[in-house]
MIDREN-473791 format. One record per residue (C-alpha): residue in three letters; x, y, z. Coordinates in steps of 0.2 Angstrom, whole numbers, padded with zeros to 4 digits, always signed. Example, Ala and Ser with C-alpha at 12.3 -4.5 7.8 and 13.67 -1.06 7.14 Angstrom:
2
Ala+0062-0022+0039 Ser+0068-0005+0036 
***
This chain:
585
Unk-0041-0096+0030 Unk-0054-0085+0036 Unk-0043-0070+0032 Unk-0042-0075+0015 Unk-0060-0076+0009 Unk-0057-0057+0007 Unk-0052-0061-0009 Unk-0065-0074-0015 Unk-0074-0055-0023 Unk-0056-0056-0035 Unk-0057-0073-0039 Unk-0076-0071-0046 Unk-0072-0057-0054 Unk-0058-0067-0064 Unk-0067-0083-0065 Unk-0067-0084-0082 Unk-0047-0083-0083 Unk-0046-0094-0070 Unk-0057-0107-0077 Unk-0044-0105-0094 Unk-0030-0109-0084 Unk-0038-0123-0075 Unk-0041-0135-0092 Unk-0025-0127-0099 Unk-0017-0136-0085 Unk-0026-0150-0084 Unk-0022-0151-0106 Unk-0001-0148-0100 Unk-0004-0163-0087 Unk-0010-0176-0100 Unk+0004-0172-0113 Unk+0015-0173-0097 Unk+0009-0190-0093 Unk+0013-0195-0110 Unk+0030-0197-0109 Unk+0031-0209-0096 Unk+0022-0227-0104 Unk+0034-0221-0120 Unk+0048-0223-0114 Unk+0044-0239-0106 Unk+0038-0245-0122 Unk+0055-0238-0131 Unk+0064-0249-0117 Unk+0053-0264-0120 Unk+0055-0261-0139 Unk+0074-0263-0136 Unk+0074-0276-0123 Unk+0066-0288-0136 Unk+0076-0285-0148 Unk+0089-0290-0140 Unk+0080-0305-0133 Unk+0076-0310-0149 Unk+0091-0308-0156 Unk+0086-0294-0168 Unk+0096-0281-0174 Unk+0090-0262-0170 Unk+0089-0258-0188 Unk+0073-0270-0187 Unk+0065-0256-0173 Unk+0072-0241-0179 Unk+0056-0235-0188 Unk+0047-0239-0172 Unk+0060-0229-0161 Unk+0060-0216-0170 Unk+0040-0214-0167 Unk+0042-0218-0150 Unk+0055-0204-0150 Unk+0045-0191-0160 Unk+0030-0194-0148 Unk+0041-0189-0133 Unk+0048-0174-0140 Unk+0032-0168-0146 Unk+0024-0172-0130 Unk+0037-0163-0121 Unk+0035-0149-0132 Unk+0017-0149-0130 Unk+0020-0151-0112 Unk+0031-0134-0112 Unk+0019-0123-0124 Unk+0003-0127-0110 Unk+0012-0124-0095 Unk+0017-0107-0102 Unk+0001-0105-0106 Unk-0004-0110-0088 Unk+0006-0097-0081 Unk+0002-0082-0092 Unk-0017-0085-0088 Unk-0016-0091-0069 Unk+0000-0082-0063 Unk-0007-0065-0073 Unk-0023-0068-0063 Unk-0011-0065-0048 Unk-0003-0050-0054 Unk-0023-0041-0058 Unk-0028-0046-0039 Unk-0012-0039-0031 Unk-0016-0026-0043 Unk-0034-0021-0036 Unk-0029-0025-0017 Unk-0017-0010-0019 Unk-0027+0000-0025 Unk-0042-0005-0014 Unk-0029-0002+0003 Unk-0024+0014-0004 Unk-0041+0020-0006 Unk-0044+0016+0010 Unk-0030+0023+0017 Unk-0036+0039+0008 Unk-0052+0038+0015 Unk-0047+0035+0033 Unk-0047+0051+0045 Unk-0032+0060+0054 Unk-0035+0049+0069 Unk-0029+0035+0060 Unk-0014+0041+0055 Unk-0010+0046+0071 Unk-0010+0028+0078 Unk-0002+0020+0064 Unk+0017+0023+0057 Unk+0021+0026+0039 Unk+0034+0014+0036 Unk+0020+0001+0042 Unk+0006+0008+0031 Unk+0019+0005+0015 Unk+0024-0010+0022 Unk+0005-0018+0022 Unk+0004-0010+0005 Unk+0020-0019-0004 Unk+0028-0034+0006 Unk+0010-0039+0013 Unk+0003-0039-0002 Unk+0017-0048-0011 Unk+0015-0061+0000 Unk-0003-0063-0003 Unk-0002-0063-0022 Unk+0007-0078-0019 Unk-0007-0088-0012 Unk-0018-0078-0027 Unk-0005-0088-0040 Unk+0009-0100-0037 Unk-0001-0108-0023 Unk-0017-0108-0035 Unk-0010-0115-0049 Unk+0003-0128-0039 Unk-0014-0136-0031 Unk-0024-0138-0047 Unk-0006-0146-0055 Unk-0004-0157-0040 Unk-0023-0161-0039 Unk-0023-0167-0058 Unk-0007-0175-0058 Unk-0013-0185-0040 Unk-0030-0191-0053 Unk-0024-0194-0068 Unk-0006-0203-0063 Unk-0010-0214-0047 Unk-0023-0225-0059 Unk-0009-0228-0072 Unk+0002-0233-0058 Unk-0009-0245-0054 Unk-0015-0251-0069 Unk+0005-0255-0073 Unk+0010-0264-0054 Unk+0000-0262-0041 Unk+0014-0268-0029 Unk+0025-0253-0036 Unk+0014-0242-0035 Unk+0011-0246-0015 Unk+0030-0246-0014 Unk+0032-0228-0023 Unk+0021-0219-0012 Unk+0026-0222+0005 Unk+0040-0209+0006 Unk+0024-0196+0000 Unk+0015-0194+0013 Unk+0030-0193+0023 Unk+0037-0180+0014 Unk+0022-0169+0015 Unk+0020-0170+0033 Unk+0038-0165+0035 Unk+0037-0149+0024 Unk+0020-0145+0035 Unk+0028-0142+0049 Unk+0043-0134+0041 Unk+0030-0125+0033 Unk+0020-0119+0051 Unk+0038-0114+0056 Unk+0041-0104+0039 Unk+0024-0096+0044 Unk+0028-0093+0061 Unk+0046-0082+0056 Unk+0039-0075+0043 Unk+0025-0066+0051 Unk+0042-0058+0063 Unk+0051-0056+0049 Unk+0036-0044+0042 Unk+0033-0036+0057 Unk+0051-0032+0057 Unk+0052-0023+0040 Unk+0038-0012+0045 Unk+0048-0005+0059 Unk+0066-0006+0048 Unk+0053+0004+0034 Unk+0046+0018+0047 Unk+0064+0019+0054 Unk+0071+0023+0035 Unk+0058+0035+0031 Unk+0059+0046+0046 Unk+0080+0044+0044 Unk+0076+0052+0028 Unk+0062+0062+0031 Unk+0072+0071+0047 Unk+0090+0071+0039 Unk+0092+0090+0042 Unk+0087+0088+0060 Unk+0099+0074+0062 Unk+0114+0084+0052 Unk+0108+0098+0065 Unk+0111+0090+0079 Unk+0127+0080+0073 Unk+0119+0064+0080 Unk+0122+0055+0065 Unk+0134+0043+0075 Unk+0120+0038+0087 Unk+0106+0035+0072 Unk+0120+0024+0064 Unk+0121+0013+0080 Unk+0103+0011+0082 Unk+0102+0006+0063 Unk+0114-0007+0067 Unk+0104-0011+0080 Unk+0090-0013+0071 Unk+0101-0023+0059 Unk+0106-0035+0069 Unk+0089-0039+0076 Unk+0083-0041+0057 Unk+0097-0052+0053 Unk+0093-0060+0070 Unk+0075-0064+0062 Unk+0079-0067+0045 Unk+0094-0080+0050 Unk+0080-0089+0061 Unk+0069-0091+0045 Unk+0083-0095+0034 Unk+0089-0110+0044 Unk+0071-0115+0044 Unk+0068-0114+0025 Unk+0086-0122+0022 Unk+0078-0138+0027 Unk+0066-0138+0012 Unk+0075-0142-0004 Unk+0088-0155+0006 Unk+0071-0165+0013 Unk+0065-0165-0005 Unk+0077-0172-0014 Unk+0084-0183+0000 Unk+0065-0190-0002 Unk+0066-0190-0022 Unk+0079-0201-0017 Unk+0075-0213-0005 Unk+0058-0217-0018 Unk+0069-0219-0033 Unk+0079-0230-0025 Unk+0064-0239-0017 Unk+0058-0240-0036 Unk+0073-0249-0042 Unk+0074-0262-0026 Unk+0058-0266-0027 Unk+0053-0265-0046 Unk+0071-0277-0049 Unk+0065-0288-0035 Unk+0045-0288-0044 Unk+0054-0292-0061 Unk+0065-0305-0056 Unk+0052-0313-0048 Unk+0040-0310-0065 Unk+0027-0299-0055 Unk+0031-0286-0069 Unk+0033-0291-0087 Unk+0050-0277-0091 Unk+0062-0267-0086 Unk+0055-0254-0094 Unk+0043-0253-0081 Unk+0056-0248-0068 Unk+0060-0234-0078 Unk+0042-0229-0080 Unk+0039-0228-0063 Unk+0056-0219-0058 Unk+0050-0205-0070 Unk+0031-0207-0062 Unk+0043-0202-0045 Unk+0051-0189-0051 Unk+0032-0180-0057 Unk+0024-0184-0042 Unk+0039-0178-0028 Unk+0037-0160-0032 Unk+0020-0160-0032 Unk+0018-0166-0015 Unk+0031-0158-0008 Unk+0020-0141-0016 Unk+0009-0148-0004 Unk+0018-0142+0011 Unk+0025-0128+0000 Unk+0008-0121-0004 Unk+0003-0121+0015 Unk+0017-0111+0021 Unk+0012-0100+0007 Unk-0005-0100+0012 Unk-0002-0097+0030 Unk+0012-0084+0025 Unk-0003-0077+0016 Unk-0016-0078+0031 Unk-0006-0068+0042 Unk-0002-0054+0030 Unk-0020-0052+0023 Unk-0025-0055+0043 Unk-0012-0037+0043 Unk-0021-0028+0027 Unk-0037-0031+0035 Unk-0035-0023+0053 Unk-0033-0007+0039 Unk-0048-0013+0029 Unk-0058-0016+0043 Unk-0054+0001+0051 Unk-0070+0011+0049 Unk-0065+0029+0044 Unk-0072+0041+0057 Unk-0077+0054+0047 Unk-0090+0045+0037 Unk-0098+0054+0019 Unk-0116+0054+0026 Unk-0123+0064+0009 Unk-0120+0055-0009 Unk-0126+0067-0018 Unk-0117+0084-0021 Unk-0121+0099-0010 Unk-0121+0117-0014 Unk-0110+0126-0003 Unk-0108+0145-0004 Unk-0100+0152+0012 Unk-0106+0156+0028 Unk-0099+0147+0043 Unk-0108+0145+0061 Unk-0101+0138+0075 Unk-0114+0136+0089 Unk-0107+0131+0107 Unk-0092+0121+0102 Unk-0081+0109+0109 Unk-0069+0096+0102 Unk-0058+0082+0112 Unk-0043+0076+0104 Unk-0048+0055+0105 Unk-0028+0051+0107 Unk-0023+0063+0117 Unk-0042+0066+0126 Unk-0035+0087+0125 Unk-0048+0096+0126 Unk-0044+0111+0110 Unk-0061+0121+0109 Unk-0071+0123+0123 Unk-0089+0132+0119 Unk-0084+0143+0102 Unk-0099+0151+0095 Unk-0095+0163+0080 Unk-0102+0167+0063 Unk-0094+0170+0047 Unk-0104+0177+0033 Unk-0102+0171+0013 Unk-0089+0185+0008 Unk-0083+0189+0026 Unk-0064+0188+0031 Unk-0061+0182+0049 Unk-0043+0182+0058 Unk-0041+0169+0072 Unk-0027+0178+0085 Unk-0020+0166+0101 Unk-0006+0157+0110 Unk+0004+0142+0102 Unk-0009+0128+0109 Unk-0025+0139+0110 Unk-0036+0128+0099 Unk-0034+0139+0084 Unk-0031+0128+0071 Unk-0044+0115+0077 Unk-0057+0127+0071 Unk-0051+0127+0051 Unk-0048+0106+0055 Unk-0067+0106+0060 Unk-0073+0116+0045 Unk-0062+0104+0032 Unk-0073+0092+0043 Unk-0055+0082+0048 Unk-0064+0079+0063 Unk-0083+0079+0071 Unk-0086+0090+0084 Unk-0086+0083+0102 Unk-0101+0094+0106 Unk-0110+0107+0099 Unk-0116+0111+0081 Unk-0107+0119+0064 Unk-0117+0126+0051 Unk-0111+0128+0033 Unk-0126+0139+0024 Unk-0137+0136+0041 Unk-0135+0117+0036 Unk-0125+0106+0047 Unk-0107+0103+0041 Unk-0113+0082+0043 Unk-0128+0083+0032 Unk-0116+0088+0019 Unk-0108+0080+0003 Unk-0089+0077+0010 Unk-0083+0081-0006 Unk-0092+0095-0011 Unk-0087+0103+0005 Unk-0069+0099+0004 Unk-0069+0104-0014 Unk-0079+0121-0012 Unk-0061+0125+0002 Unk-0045+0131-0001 Unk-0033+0128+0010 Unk-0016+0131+0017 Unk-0009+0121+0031 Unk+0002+0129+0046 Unk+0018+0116+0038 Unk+0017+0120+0020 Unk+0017+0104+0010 Unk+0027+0101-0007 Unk+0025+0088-0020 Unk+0042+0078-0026 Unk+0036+0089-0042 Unk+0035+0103-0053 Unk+0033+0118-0047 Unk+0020+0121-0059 Unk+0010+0102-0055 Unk+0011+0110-0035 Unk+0001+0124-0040 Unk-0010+0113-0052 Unk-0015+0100-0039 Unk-0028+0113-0033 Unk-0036+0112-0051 Unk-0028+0102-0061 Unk-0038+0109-0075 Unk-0031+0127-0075 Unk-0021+0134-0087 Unk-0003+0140-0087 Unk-0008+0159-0086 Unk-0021+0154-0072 Unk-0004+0146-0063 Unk+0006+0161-0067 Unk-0009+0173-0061 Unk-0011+0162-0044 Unk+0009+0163-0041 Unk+0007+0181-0042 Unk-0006+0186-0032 Unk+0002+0173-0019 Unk+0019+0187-0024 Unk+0029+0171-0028 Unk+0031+0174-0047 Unk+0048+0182-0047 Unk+0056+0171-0038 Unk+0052+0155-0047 Unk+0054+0167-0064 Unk+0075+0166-0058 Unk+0075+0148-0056 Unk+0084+0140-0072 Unk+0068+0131-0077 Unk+0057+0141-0068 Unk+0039+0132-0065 Unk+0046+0117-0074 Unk+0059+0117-0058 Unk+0058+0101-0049 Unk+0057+0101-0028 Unk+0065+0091-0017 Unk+0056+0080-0006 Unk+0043+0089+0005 Unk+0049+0106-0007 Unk+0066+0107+0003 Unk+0076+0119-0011 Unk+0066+0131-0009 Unk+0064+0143+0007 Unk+0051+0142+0020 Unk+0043+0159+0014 Unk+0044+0152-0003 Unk+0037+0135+0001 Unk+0022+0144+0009 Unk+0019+0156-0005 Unk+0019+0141-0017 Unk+0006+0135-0006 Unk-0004+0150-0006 Unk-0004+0150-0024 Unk-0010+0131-0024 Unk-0026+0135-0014 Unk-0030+0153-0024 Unk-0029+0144-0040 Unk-0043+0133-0033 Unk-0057+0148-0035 Unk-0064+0141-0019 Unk-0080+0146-0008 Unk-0069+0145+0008 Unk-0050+0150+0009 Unk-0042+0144+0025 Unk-0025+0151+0030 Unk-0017+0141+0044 Unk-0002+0156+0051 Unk+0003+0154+0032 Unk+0012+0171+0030 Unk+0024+0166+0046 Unk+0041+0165+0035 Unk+0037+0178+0024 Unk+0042+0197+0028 Unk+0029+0211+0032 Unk+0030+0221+0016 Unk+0028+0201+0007 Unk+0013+0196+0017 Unk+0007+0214+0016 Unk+0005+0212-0003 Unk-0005+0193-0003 Unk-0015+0199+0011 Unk-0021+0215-0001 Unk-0023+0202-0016 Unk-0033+0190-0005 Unk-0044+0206-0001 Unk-0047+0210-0020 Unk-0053+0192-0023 Unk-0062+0189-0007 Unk-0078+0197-0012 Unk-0087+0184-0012 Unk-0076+0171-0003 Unk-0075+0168+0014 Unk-0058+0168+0021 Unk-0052+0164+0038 Unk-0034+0170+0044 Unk-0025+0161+0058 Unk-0011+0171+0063 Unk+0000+0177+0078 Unk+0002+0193+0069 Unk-0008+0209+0070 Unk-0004+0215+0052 Unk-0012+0198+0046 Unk-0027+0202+0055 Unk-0031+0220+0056 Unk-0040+0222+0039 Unk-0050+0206+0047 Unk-0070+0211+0045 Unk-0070+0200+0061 Unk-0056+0196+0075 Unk-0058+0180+0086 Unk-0046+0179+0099 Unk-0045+0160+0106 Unk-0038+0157+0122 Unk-0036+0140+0129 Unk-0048+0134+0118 Unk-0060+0148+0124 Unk-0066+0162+0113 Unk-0061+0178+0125 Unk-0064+0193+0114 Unk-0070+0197+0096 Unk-0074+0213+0086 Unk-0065+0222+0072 Unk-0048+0229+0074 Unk-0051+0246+0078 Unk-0064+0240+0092 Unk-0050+0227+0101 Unk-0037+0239+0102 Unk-0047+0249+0114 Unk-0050+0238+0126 Unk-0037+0232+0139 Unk-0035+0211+0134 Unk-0022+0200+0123 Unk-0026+0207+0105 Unk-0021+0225+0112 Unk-0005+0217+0124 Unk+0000+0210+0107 Unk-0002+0224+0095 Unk+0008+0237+0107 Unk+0021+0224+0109 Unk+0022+0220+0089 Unk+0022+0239+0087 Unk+0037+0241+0096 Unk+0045+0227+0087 Unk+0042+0237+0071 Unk+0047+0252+0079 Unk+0065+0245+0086 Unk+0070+0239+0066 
***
């Protein structure tokens, strides 16, 4: 159970609940264990009577109380356990609670490597069916050992103060019972952990079906994605078939033991009273309902250790993730100023997954207020630079300088905070157009939001949707064009106010005249803001206060527009070419 103790910080911080719902149970057992000597001596009542000839009229008063005891006992019985479970399953329900959200966070704080490695139909998997299976052993099993536990204490000594001989005789088919729903159990355990394994593949399957459906429509491949589903179908019922044949065994086992001890109770207690070793009959009946308590608890027994061990080997799954050290650790807890200028002295970076090496020696420097266009090939290292300065990565080798500190001495969050960014593949919320925009401050007002969709010259179209900014998006933003997506985008990062604005070939699905306008409106607010422009465009870069042009992760030529067009290399190769372009429409 070493996986497990993970959760020992959730059971201290709910001791007191736990505790409750430890004498609650121990309260619904005792009125539980009243039934039992009642009944036995509402039998013994009515077998002298008719011993003595009596009339039941003579007992009735005394039936009656017998009766009364019972039901209320019952009763009693039924309001505690429902009390047991509101305290100790509800305890269950807080922990799985808190282990989601402690997974999420740190899924949130792990770095881009990470998720790289890992599948995302196998991080929600963790996050959901892993988790359920834990709260299991947070709850049922919890409150299933206490109940057994107490009833094992408080029953066995009745037993024996009643017949010893009976009592030897009742539990022999116990043990055996609890052995038997072990090993079912270590089976259970066994199939189960495939089982989970399984769904985390069926999961990352389904979300990339979903995710890629306009590829697959495409491509008209949808025949061969339904055959590897079935596939994949088949090998899930394959699994769960195997699991299912193994848990069939449970109930069957349980009551064929139930039976086997009943029937052992009523030999053996008729033989021990015809022979005078017990006093009545009722005794029999006592000890048959003393079975019935004790046959489920012990079979829990078992029960709870396949819960357990189905627990162990999903927390043992949750905690490769916990235990996964982010890579990009906050070195800084206290918040940094940041105010603009970025220097990049002698860098390199090696992608770990892949061991590419993107950047190979870059040294630049962006002043606070400067705007700098990043111009190369599809693969030239390009967008590596703006990953380094969101600090998504360390550096391999060499040094960046944010405000002549290094970027690692930093606060994270004040450094991620203080950028605005727009990635290459413009992302959408399942939202609002208006809550896309706001998640870059969700504090701003709805003229702020209107002023941002402007200046990112997205404004008119989302006025001719029907409900304009309350419109809702797709998935991913898919009803709305490429262009419009990335100017939505654009908007979401300029509505941010931020110290650094990074443009990752943002403008790439928009028109010239479009991307002529945001560029101008990111010039009238880039006074004081540092901008850098990645782009395989010259019009997004010409205005550029500084020109970087990165080939194979290698910086081959910088300087200002006027001064690269007159020397012979890429950036005048690609302005001629793109002039032409212009010049042929």
């Amino acid at each position: 159970m070493k996986e497990l103790k993970y959760l020992n910080k959730y059971f201290f911080k709910y001791k007191y609940k736990l505790l409750i719902g430890l004498l609650i149970t121990i309260v619904a057992r005792v009125f539980n264990l009243v039934m039992p000597p009642y009944v036995r001596k509402t039998l013994d009542a009515v077998q002298q009577s008719i011993e003595n000839g009596d009339p039941i009229s003579s007992i009735k008063s005394t039936l009656i109380t017998y009766i009364a005891i019972i039901i209320g006992s019952a009763i009693m019985y039924a309001l505690f356990t429902f009390l047991m479970r509101q305290t100790i399953i509800n305890v269950s329900r807080y922990i799985e609670f808190d282990l989601k959200n402690d997974v999420f966070k740190q899924y949130e704080n792990l770095s881009l490597n990470f998720y790289k490695k890992n599948r995302t139909g196998d991080l929600m998997n963790r996050i959901s069916e892993d988790v359920g299976k834990v709260r299991m052993y947070a709850g049922p099993a919890i409150m299933y050992s206490i109940q057994t536990f107490t009833l094992f204490v408080c029953i066995i000594p009745l037993m024996i103060s009643s017949s010893p001989t009976l009592t030897l005789y009742t539990v022999i088919p116990l043990p055996i019972l609890s052995v038997l729903i072990y090993y079912i159990s270590k089976t259970i355990h066994k199939r189960t952990t495939k089982v989970q394994e399984f769904l985390s593949e069926l999961s990352t399957f389904s979300q990339e079906t979903f995710s890629g459906v306009s590829v697959i429509k495409a491509y008209g491949i949808e025949s061969r994605i339904n055959d590897e589903l079935e596939d994949l179908a088949h090998k899930g019922k394959d699994k769960s078939m195997n699991l299912a044949k193994v848990q069939a065994w449970f109930f069957p086992l349980m009551l064929l033991l139930i039976g086997m001890s009943t029937i052992i109770v009523i030999y053996v207690g008729g033989s021990l009273y015809i022979d005078g070793e017990i006093e009545s009959v009722g005794v029999i009946a006592e000890f048959v309902m003393y079975v019935l308590m004790l046959t489920w608890p012990v079979a829990t027994v078992g029960w709870v250790s396949s819960i357990i061990q189905q627990a162990e080997a999903s927390q043992k799954r949750i905690n490769e993730f916990l235990n996964e050290v982010p890579s990009i650790q906050n070195n800084t807890l206290e918040e940094t100023p940041v105010n603009g200028t970025i220097t990049f002295k002698n860098v390199s970076f090696i992608y770990e997954d892949t061991n590419i090496q993107a950047l190979n020696n870059v040294s630049f420097e962006v002043k606070k207020g400067e705007t700098l266009a990043i111009i190369g090939k599809t693969g030239s290292g390009k967008s590596t630079i703006l990953d380094l300065i969101g600090r998504m990565y360390d550096v391999t080798a060499g040094e960046i300088l944010i405000d002549n500190t290094p970027i690692q001495q930093l606060n994270l969050t004040s450094l991620r905070s203080a950028i605005g960014s727009v990635p290459q593949d413009a992302f959408l919320f399942s939202d609002s157009i208006k809550n896309n925009i706001l998640f870059g401050n969700s504090n701003a007002t709805d003229a702020a939001v209107i002023q941002a969709a402007k200046k990112a010259s997205v404004h008119k179209n989302i006025e001719k949707f029907a409900n304009k900014y309350d419109t809702v998006l797709g998935e991913r933003g898919v009803t709305l064009s490429g262009g419009q997506k990335q100017r939505v985008s654009i908007a979401r990062a300029l509505i941010k106010n931020a110290k650094f604005y990074l443009f990752d070939d943002c403008l790439s699905a928009v028109d010239t005249e479009t991307e002529e306008k945001i560029l101008n409106n990111l010039l009238e607010m880039a006074e004081d803001t540092t901008t850098i422009i990645v782009s395989h465009r010259i019009s997004s870069a010409k205005n550029a206060d500084k020109i970087l042009i990165i080939d194979d992760g290698k910086v081959v030529q910088q300087g200002t527009h006027n001064q690269l067009i007159k020397t012979e290399g890429y950036y005048k190769e690609l302005y001629i070419n793109q002039l032409h372009e212009k010049e042929s429409h």
